[in-house]
Every structure is written in structure tokens, then in C-alpha cells.
MIMI-779529 format. One record per atom (N, C-alpha, C, CB): residue number from 1; atom name; y negated, x, z. Coordinates in nm, 2 decimals, decimal comma, m for minus. Glycine has a CB too. Example, Ala and Ser with C-alpha at 12.3 -4.5 7.8 and 13.67 -1.06 7.14 Angstrom:
! residues 2
REC  nr atom      y      x      z
REC   1    N   0,57   1,32   0,78
REC   1   CA   0,45   1,23   0,78
REC   1    C   0,33   1,32   0,78
REC   1   CB   0,45   1,13   0,90
REC   2    N   0,22   1,28   0,71
REC   2   CA   0,11   1,37   0,71
REC   2    C   0,00   1,29   0,79
REC   2   CB   0,06   1,41   0,57
END
This chain:
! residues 152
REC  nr atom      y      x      z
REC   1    N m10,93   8,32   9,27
REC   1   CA m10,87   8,43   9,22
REC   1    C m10,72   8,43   9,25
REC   1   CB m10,93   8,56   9,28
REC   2    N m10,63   8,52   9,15
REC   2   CA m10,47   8,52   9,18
REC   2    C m10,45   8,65   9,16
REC   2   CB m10,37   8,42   9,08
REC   3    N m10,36   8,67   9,20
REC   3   CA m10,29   8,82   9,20
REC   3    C m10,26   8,83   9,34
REC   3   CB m10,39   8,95   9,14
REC   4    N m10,19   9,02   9,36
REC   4   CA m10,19   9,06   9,46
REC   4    C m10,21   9,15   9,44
REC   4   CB m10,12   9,05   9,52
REC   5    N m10,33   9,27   9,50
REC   5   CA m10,39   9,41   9,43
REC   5    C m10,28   9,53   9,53
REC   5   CB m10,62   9,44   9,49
REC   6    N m10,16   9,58   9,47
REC   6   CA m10,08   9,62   9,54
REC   6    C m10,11   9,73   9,60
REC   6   CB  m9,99   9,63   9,49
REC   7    N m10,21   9,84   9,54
REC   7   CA m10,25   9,95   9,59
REC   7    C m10,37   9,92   9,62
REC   7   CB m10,24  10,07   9,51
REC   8    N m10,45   9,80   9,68
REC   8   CA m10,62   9,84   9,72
REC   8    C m10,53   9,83   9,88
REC   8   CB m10,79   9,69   9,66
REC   9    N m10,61   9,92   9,94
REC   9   CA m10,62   9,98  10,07
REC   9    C m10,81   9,92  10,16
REC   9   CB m10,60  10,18  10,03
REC  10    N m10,73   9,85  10,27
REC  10   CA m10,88   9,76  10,29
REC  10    C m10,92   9,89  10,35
REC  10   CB m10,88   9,59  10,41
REC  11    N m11,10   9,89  10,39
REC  11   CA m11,16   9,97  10,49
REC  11    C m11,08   9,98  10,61
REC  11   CB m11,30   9,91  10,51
REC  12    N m11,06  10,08  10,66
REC  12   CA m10,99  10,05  10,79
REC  12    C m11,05  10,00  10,93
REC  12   CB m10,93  10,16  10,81
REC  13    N m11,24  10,02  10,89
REC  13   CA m11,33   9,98  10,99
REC  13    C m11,37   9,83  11,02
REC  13   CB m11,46  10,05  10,95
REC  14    N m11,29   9,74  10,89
REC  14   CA m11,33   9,65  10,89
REC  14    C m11,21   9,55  10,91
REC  14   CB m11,41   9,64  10,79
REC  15    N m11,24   9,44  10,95
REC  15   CA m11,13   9,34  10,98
REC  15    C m11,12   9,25  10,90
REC  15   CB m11,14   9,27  11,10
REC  16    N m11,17   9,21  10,86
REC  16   CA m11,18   9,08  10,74
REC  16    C m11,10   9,04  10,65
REC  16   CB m11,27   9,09  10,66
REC  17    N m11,03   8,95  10,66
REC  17   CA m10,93   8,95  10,57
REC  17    C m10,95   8,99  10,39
REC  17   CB m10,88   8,81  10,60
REC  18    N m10,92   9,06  10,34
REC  18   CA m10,91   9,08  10,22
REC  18    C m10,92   8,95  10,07
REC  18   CB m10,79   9,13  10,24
REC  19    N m10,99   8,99  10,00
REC  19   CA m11,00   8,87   9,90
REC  19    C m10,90   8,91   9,81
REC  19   CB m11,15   8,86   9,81
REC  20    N m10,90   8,78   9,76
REC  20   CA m10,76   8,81   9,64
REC  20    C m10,82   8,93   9,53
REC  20   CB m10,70   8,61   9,52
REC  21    N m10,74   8,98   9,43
REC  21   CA m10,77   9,03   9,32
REC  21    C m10,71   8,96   9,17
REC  21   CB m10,73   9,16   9,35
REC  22    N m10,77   9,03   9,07
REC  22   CA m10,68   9,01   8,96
REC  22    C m10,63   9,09   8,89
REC  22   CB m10,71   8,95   8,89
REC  23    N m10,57   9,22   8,97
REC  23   CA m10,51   9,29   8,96
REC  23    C m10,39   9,30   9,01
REC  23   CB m10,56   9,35   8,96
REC  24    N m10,26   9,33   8,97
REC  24   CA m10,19   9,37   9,01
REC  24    C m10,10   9,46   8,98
REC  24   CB m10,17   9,30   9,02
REC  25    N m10,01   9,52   9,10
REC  25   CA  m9,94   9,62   8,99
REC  25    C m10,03   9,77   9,04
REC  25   CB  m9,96   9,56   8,79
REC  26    N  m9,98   9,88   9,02
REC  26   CA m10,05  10,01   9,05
REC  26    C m10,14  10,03   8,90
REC  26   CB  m9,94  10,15   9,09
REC  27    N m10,27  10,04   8,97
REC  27   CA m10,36  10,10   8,84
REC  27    C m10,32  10,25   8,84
REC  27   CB m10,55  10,09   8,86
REC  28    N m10,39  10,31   8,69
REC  28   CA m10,41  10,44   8,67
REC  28    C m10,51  10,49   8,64
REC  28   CB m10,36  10,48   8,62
REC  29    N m10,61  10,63   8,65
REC  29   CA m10,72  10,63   8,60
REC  29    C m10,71  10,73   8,46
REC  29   CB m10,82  10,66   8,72
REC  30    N m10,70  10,68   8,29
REC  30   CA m10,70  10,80   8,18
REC  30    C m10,81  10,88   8,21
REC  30   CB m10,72  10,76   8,03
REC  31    N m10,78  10,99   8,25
REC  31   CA m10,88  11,13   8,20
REC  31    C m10,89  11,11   8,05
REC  31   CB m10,80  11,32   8,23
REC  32    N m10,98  11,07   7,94
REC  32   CA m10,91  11,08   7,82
REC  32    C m11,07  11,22   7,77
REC  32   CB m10,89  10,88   7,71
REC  33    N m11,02  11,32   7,71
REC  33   CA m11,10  11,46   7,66
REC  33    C m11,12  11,38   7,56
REC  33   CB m11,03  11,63   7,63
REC  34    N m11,23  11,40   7,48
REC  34   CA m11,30  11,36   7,34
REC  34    C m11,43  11,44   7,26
REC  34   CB m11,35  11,22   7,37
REC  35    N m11,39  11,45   7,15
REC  35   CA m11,49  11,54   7,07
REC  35    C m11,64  11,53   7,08
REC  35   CB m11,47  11,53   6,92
REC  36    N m11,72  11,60   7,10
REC  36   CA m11,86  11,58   7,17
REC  36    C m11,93  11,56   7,00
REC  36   CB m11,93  11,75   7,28
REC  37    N m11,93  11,44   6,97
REC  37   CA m12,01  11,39   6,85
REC  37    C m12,05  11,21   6,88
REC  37   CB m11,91  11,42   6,68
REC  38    N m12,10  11,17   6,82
REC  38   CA m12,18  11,03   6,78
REC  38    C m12,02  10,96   6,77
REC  38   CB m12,30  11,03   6,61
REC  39    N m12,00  10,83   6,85
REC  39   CA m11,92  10,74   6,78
REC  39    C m11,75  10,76   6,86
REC  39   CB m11,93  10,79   6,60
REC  40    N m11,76  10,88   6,90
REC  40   CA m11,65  10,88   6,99
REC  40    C m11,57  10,75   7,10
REC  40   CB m11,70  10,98   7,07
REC  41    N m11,67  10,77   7,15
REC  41   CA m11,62  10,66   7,31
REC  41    C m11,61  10,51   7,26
REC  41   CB m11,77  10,64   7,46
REC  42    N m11,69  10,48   7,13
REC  42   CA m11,70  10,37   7,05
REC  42    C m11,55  10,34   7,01
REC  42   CB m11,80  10,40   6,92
REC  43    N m11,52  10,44   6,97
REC  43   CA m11,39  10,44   6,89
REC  43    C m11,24  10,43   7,00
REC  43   CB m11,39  10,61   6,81
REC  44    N m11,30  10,48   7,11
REC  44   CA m11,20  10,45   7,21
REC  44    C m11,18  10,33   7,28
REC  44   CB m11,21  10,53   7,29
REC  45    N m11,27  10,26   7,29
REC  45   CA m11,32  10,13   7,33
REC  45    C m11,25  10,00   7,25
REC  45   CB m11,47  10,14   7,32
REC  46    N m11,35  10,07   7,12
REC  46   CA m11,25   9,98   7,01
REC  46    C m11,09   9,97   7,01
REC  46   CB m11,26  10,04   6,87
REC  47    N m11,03  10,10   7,05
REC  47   CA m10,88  10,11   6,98
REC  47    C m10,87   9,99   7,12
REC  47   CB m10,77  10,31   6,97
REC  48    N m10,91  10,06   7,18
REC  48   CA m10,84  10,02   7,36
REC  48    C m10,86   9,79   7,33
REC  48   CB m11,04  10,13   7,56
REC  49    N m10,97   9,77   7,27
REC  49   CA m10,95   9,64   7,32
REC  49    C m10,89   9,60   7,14
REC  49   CB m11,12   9,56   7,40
REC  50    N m10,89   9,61   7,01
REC  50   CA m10,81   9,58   6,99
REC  50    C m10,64   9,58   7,01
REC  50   CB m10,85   9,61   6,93
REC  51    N m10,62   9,68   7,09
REC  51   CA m10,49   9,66   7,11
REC  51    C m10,50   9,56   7,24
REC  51   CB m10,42   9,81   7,12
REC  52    N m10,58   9,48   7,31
REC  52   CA m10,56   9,38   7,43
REC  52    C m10,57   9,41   7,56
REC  52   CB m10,46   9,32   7,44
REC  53    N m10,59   9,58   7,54
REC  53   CA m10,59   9,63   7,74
REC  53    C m10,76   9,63   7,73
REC  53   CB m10,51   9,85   7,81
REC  54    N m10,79   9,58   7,87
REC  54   CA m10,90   9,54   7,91
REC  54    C m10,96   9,67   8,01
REC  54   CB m10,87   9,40   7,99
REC  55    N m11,06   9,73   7,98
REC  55   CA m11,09   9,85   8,04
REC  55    C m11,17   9,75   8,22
REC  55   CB m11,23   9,99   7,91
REC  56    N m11,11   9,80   8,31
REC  56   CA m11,17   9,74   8,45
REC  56    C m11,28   9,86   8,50
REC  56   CB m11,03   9,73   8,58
REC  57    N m11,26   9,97   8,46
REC  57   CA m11,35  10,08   8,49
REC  57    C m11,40  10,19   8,41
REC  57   CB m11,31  10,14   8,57
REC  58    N m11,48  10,22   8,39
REC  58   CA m11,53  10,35   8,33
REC  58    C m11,63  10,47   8,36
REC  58   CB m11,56  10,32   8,23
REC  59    N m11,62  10,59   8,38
REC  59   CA m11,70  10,66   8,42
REC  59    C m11,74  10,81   8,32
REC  59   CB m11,65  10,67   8,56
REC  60    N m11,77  10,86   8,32
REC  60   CA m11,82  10,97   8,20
REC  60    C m11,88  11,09   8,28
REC  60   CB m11,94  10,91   8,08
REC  61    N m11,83  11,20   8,21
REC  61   CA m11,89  11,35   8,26
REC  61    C m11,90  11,42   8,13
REC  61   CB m11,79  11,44   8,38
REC  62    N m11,97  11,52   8,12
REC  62   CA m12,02  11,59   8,01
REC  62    C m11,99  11,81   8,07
REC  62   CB m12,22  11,52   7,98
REC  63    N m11,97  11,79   8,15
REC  63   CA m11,99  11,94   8,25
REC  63    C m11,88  12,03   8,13
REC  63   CB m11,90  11,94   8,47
REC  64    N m11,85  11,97   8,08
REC  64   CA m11,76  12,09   7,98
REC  64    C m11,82  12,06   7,82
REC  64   CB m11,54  12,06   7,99
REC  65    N m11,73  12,17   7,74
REC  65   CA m11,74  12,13   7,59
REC  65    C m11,73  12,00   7,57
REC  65   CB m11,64  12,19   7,50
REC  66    N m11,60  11,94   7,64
REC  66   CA m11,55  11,79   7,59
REC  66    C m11,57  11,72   7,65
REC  66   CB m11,43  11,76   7,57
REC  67    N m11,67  11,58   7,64
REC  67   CA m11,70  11,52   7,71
REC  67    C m11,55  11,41   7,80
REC  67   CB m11,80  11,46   7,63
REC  68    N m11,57  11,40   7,88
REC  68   CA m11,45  11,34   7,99
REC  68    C m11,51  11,18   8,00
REC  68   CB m11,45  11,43   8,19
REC  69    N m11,41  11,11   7,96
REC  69   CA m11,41  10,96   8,00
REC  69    C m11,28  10,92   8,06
REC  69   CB m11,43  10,87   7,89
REC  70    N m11,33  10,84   8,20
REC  70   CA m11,25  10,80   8,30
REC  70    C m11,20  10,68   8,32
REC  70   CB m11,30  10,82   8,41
REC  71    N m11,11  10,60   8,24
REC  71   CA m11,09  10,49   8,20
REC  71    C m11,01  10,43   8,34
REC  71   CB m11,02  10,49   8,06
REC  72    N m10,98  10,34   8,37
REC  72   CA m10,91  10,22   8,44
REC  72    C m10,90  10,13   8,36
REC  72   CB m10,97  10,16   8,56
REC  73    N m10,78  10,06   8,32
REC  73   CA m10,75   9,96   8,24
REC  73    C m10,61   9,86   8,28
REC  73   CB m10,72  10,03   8,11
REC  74    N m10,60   9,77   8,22
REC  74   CA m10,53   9,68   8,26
REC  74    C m10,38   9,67   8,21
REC  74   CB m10,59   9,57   8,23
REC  75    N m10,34   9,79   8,17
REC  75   CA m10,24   9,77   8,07
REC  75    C m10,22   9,96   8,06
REC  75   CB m10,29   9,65   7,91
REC  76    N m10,13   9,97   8,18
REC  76   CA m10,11  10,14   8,14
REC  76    C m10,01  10,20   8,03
REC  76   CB m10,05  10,22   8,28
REC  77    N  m9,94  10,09   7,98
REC  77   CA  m9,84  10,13   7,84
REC  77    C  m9,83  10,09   7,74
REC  77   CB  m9,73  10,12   7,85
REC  78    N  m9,94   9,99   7,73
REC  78   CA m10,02  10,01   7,57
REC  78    C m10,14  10,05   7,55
REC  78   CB m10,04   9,90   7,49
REC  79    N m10,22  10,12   7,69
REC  79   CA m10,36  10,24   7,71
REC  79    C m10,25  10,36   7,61
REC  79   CB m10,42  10,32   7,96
REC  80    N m10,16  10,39   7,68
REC  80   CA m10,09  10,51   7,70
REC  80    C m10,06  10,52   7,49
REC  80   CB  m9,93  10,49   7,84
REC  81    N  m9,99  10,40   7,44
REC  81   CA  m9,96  10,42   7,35
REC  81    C m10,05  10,43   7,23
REC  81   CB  m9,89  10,36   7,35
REC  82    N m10,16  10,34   7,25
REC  82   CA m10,27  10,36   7,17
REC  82    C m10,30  10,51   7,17
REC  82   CB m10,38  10,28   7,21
REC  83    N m10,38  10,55   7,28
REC  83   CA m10,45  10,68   7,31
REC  83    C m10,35  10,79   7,25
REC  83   CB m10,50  10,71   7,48
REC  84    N m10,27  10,83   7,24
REC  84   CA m10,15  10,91   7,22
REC  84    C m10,15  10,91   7,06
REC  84   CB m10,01  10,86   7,30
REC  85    N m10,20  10,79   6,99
REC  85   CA m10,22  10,81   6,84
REC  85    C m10,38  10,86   6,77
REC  85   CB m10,17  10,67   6,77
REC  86    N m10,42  10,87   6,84
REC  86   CA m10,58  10,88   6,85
REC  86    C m10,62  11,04   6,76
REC  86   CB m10,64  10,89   7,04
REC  87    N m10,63  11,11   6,71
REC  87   CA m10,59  11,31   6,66
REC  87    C m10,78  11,31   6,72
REC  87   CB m10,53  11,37   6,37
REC  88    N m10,77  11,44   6,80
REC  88   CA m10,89  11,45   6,89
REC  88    C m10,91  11,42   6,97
REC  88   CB m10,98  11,42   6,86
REC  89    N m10,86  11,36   7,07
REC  89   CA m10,82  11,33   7,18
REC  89    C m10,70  11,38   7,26
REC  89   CB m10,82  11,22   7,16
REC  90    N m10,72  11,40   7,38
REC  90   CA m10,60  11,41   7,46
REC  90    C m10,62  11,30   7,63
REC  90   CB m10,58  11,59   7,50
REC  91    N m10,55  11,30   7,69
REC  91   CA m10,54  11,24   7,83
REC  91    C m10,45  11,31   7,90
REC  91   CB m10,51  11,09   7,83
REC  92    N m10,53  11,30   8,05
REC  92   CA m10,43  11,32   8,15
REC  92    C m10,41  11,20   8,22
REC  92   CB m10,47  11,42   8,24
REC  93    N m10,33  11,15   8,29
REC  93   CA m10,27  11,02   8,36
REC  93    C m10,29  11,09   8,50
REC  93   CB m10,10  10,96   8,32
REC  94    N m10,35  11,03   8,60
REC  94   CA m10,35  11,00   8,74
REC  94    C m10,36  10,87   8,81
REC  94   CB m10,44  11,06   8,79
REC  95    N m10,29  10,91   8,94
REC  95   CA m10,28  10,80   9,03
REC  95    C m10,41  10,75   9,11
REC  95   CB m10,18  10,84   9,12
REC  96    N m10,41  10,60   9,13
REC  96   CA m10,60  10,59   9,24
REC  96    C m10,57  10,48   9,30
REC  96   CB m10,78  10,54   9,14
REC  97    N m10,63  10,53   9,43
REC  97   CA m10,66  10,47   9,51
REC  97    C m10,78  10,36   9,51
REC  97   CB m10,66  10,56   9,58
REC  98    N m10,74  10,21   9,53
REC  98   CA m10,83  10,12   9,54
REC  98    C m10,87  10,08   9,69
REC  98   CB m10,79  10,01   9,46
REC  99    N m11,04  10,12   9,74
REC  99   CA m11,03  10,09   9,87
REC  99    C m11,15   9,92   9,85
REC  99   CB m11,09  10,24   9,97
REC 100    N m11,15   9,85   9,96
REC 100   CA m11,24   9,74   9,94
REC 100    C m11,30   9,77  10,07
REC 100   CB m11,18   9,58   9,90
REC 101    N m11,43   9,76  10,05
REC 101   CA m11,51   9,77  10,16
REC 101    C m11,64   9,67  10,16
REC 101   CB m11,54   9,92  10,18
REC 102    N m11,70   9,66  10,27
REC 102   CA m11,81   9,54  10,29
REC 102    C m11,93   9,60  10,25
REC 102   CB m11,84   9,47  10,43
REC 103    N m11,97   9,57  10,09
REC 103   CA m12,10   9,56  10,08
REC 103    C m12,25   9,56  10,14
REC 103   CB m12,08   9,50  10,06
REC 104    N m12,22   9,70  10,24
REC 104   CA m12,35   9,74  10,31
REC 104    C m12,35   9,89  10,33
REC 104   CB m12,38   9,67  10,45
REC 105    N m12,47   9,92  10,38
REC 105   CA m12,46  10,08  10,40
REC 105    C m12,35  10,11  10,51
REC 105   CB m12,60  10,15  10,45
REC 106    N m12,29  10,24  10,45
REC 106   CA m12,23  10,31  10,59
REC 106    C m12,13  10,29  10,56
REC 106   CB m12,26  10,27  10,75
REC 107    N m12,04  10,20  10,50
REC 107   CA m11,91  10,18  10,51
REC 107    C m11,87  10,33  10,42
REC 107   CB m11,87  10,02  10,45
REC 108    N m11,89  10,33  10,28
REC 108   CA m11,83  10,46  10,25
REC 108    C m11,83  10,58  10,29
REC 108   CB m11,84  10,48  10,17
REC 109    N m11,90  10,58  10,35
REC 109   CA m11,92  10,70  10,46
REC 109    C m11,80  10,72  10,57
REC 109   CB m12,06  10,67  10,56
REC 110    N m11,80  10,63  10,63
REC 110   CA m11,66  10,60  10,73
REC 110    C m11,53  10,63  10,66
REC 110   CB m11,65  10,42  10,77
REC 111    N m11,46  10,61  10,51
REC 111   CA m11,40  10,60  10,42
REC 111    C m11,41  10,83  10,40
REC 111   CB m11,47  10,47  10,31
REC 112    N m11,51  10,84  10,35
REC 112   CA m11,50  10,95  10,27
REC 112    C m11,46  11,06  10,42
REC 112   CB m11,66  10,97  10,16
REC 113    N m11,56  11,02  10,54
REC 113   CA m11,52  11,09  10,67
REC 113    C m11,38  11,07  10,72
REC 113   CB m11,60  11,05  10,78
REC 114    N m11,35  10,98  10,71
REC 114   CA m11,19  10,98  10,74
REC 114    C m11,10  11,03  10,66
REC 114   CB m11,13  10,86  10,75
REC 115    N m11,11  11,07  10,57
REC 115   CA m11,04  11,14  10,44
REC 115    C m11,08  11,29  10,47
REC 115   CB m11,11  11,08  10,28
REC 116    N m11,18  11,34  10,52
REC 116   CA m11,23  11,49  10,52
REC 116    C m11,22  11,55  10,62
REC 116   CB m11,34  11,51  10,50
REC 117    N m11,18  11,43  10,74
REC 117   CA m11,11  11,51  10,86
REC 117    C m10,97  11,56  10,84
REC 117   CB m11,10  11,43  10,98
REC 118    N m10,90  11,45  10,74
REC 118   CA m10,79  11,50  10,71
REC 118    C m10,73  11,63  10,58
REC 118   CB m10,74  11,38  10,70
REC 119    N m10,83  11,64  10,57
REC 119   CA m10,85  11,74  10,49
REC 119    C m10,78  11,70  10,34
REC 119   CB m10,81  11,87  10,57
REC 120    N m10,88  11,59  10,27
REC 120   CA m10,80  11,56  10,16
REC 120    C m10,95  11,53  10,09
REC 120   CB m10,68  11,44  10,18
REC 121    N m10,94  11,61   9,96
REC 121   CA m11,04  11,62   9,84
REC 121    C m11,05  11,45   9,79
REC 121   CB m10,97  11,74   9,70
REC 122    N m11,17  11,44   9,77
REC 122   CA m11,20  11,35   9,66
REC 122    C m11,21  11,44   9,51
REC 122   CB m11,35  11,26   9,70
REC 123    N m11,17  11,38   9,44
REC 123   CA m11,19  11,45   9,30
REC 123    C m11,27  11,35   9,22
REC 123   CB m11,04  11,49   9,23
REC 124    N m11,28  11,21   9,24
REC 124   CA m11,35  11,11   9,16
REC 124    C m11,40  10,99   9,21
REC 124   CB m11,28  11,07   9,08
REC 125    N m11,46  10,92   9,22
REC 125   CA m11,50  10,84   9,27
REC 125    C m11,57  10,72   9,17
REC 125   CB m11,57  10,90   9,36
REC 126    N m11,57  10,61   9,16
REC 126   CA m11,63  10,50   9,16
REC 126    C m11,61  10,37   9,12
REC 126   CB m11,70  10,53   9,11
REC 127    N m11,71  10,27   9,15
REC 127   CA m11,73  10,16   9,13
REC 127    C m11,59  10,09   9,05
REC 127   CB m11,87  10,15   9,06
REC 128    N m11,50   9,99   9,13
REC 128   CA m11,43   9,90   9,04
REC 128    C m11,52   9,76   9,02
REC 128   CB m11,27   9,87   9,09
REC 129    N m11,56   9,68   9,12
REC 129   CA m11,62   9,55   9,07
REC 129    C m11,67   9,50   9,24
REC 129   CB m11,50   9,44   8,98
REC 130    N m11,77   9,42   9,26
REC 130   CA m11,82   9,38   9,34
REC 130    C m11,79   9,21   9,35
REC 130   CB m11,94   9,44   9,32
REC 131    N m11,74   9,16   9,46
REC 131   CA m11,78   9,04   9,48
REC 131    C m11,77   9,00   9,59
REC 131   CB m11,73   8,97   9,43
REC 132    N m11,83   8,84   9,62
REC 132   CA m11,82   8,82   9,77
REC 132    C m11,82   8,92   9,87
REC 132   CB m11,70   8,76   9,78
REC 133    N m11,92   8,99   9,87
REC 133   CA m12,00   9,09   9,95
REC 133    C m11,90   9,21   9,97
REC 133   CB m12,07   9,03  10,10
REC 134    N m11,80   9,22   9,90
REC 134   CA m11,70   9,33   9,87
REC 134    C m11,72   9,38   9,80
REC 134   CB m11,60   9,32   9,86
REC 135    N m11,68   9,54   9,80
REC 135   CA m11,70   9,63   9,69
REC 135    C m11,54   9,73   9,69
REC 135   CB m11,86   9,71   9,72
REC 136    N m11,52   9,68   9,56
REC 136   CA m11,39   9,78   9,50
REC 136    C m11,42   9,93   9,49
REC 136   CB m11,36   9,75   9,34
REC 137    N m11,37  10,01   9,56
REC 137   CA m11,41  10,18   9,55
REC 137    C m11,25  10,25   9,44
REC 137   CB m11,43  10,27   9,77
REC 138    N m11,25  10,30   9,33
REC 138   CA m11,17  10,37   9,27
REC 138    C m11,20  10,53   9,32
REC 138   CB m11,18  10,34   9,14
REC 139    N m11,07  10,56   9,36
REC 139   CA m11,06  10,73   9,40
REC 139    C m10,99  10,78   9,35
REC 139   CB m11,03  10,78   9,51
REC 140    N m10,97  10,92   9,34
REC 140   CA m10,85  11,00   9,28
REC 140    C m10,89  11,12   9,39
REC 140   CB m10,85  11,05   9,09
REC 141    N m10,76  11,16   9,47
REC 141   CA m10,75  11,24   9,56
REC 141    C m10,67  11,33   9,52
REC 141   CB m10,71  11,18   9,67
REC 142    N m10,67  11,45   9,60
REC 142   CA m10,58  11,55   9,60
REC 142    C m10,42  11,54   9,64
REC 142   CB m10,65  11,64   9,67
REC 143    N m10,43  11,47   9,74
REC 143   CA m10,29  11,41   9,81
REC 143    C m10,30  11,26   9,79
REC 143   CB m10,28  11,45   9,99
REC 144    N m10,31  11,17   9,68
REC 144   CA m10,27  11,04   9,73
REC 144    C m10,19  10,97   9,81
REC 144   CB m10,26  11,00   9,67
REC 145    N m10,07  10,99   9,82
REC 145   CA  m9,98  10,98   9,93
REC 145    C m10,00  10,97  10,08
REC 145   CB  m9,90  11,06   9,91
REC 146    N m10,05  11,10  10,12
REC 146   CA m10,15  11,12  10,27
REC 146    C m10,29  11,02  10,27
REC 146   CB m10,22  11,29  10,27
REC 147    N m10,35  11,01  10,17
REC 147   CA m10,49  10,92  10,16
REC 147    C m10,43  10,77  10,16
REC 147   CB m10,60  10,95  10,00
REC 148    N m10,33  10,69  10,12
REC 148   CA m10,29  10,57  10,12
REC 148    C m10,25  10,58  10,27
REC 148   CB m10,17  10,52  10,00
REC 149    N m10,14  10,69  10,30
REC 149   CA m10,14  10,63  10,50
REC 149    C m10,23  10,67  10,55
REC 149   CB m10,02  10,70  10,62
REC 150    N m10,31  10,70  10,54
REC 150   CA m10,45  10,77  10,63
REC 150    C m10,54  10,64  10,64
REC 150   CB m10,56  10,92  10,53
REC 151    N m10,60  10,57  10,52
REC 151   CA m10,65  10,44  10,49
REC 151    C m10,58  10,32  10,50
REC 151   CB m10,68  10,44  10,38
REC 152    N m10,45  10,30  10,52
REC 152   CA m10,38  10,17  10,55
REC 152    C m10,40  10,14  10,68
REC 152   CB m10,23  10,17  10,51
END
């Protein structure tokens, strides 16, 4: 692997030196709102990889009228420019925290407790990619700033 993952933040419980990534550069995570019918997310997917950004994450909620899709992608300024021509759609842009932790129980636990003593919200959580008995955690916090020195 090549890169340098500039914002993943290792477990702090763990010592191990860190695996490379192939990411680099600060991710973002699109909130993108979308019309609750057939064919939607299809269409976003589409736009997103004809234009060459590579979605690294996705996650979905339905708790409102408008269904919420939580994109991570590889390319925040032609996500940004595509999605912005889209009519029915909107997005919010936030910042995330990438943590890597060892592939067993308990570790995110250690992670989410250290975050809740300091009294800082998770607002999102999940899965970037698993390898070599590591696991990518995507977050979106209330304070990211405080949660990157809290976890470094």
C-alpha cells in the first residue's frame, strides 16, 4: 500500500505500528438529502462514479421524510461539483475522523469511552475498510478538533 492517511488517528490503546493507507489528504463525509422514491441513490452513485470519485464509504438513514445518504469519497471537489448539479438533492459537508483499531472486541469501546469522558458526541459512526486485522472507524463528532487531540 502507498499513501499517507493524514487524518486517521491510531487507537490510542494500541501500539502497533500503523499500516499504510490509500488515502490521503483529509476525507469528508456528504450528508447528501434525497427524494424518497425508487432509483434515487442509483442515480447518485452513477453521477458520483461517472464523474471518477470513488465512494470509500456509505451509510443510509431513513428517520426523516428524506432519506440521508452518508457518502465518503475520494475526491471532495468533483463529489462537491457533481452533487451541487443534481435538482432534488441537497448536501451538507462535514469533517471525520478516521480511527484504526485492532480487529477484536473491546477496542471500540475504549475509543467511544474516551471520547465520552470528554464529553464529546458521536453523531455518526462507521465502517471505512478492514485489513490486516485492522479496522478503519469513520466518525463525525461534535468537536472534531478536541476528538483528534483526545485520540492522537
Amino acid at each position: 500500500m502507498s499513501g499517507i492517511c493524514r487524518n486517521c488517528i491510531p487507537n490510542p490503546f494500541y501500539s502497533s505500528p500503523l499500516i499504510g493507507s490509500k488515502r490521503s489528504g483529509t476525507l469528508k463525509e456528504f450528508d447528501v438529502y434525497m427524494q424518497n422514491k425508487p432509483g434515487e441513490l442509483s442515480k447518485i452513485c452513477e453521477l458520483l462514479g461517472n464523474q471518477g470519485v470513488n465512494i470509500k464509504a456509505i451509510a443510509s438513514e431513513r428517520a426523516a421524510k428524506r432519506p440521508l445518504v452518508k457518502i465518503v469519497t475520494d475526491d471532495e471537489v468533483t463529489a462537491k461539483a457533481a452533487l451541487s448539479r443534481v435538482p432534488g438533492i441537497s448536501y451538507e459537508l462535514k469533517e471525520v475522523i478516521v480511527v484504526k483499531l485492532p480487529d477484536k472486541p473491546g477496542e471500540l469501546a475504549k475509543v467511544t469511552k474516551r471520547l465520552a469522558k470528554a464529553a464529546i458526541n458521536v453523531d455518526s459512526i462507521y465502517i471505512l475498510g478492514k485489513e490486516h486485522g485492522i479496522t478503519e472507524m469513520v466518525l463525525t463528532v461534535d468537536d472534531p478538533k478536541k476528538a483528534e487531540g483526545l485520540l492522537r
